[in-house]
N, C-alpha and C positions, 0 to 999 in steps of 0.2 A: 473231702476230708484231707485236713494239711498231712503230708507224704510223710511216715516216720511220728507220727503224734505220739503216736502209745507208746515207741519204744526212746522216746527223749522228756518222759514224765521225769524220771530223779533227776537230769543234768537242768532240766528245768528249776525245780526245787534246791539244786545245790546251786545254785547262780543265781537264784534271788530270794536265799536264804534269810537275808536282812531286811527285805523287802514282805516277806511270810511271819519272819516275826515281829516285825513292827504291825500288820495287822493283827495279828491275835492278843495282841498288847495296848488294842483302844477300848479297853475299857466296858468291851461290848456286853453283854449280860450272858451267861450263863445258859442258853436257852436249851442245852444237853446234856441237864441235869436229872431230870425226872428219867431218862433213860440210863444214865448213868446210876440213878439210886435203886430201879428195877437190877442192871446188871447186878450189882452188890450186893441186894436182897438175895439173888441165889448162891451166892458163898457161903461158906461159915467165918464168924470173927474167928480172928488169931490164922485163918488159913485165906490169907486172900497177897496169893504169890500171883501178881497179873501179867500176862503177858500185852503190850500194846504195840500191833504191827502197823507200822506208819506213823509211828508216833511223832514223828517231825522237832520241834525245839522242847517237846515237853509239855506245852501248855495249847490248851487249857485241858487237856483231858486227862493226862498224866499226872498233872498238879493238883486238880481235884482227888485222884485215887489216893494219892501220896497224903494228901490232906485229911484221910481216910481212915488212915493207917494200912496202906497196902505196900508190900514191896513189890517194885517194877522193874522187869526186864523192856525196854524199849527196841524195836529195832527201826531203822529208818536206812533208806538207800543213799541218801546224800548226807553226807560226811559234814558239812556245815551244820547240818541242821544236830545230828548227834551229839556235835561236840560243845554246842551251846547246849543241850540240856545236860550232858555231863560237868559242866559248869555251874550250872543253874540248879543241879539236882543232886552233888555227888556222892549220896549215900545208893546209891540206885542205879541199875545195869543198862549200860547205853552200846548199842551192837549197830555200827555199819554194815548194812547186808542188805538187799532186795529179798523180800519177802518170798519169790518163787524159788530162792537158792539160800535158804538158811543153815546158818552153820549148826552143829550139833548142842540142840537144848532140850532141858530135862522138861517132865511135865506141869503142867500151871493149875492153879486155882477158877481163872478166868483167862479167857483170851478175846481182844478186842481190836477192829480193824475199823475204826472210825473215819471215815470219806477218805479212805485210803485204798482196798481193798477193789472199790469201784474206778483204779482208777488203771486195770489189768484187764487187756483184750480178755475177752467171754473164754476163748481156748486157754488159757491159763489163769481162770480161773474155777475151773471144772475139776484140777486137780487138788490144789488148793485146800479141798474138804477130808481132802485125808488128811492133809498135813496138819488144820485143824484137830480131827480127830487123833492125831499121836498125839499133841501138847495138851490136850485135856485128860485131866483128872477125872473120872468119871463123878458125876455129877456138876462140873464146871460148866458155868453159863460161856458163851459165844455169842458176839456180837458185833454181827458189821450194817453197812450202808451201802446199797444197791440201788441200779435203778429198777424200773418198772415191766419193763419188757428186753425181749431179745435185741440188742442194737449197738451202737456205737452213738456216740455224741461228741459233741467240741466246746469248750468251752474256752473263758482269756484266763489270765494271769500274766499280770506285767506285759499286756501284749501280744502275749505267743498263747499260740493253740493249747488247752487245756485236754486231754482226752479223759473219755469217759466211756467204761463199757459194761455191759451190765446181759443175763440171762434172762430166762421166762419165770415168773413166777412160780410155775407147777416144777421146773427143772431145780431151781434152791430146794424146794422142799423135797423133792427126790432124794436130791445131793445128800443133804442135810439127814435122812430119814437111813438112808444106805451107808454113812459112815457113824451113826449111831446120836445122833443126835432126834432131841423134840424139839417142834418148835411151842415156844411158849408164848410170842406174841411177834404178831409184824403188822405195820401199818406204814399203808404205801401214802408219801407224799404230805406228811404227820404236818399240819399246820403250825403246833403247838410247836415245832423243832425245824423251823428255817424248812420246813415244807422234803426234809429228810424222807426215803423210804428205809424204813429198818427193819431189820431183822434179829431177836433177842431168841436164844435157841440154846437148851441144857444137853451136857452129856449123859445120855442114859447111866444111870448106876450100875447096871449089869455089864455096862461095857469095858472091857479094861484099856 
């Protein structure tokens, strides 16, 4: 494994910013939309304040909610990428921050970590489920993108090492179950979605 992968994911991201959003900008089709339309389904209309961690230049996952009628708080660790969806979006909360050091926010409707989420060594992502469970409103759906088992992986972009880390199966739903969450559906390696492991999980209503 390239030395340092995990921890140069955002200066990766903030250095080929232009190069991230001209892919998400060919036109490709939509293919994380029916997950997209389950997360919504557990909102209520008029209350769907989303939070999206990793949200990157906005599109396409932010654009769609927006599209929605949801308001979004976005945060993203590289500062390029923020400042294009605050251009791109400017009714809507764009927050430069790494996801394991968030500044002080209120609670959400939904919170969503779309192939962002997987992309934090397993030990920092362990903690992560509480920080989820404060931003949720009870009954707010959660949803991220993991992998399959306990490991580490590499992937490219622009060339350089891509990191990827992901827990055990039985350890999410621990996670998930011990800071007050259900899970309401996962499907490892979903064909229907670029072959995505997801994970779609409500806040208990009891839980405050």
């Amino acid at each position: 494994m390239p030395k340092n992968a995990a921890d140069a994911i955002i200066d990766l991201y903030q250095e080929n910013a232009s190069a991230w959003v001209n892919l998400r900008m060919r036109g490709q089709p939509l293919f994380e939309q029916p997950w997209l339309d389950r997360f919504l389904a557990l909102t209520q209309k008029g209350e769907r304040n989303i939070l999206d961690l990793g949200c990157g230049s906005g599109r396409p996952i932010a654009e769609y909610f927006i599209a929605k009628a949801c308001q979004i708080t976005g945060v993203d660790g590289a500062v390029a990428l923020t400042d294009i969806a605050r251009e791109t979006f400017p009714e809507h909360t764009w927050v430069a921050a790494d996801m394991r050091n968030l500044p002080s926010l209120e609670k959400f409707h939904g919170v969503i970590a779309w192939h962002s989420f997987f992309h934090l060594k397993p030990e920092d992502q362990r903690p992560m489920f509480e920080t989820f469970s404060r931003l949720c409103f009870p009954g707010a759906p959660l949803m991220f993108t993991s992998g399959t088992s306990l490991g580490e992986a590499i992937g490219t972009f622009e060339g350089q090492p891509l990191y990827h880390g992901s827990l055990e199966k039985a350890e999410y739903r621990c996670l998930l179950q011990e800071n007050g969450f259900d899970v309401v559906e996962h499907i490892e390696e979903d064909p229907t979605c670029g072959g995505a492991t997801v994970w779609l999980a409500q806040k208990m209503s009891n839980v405050g």
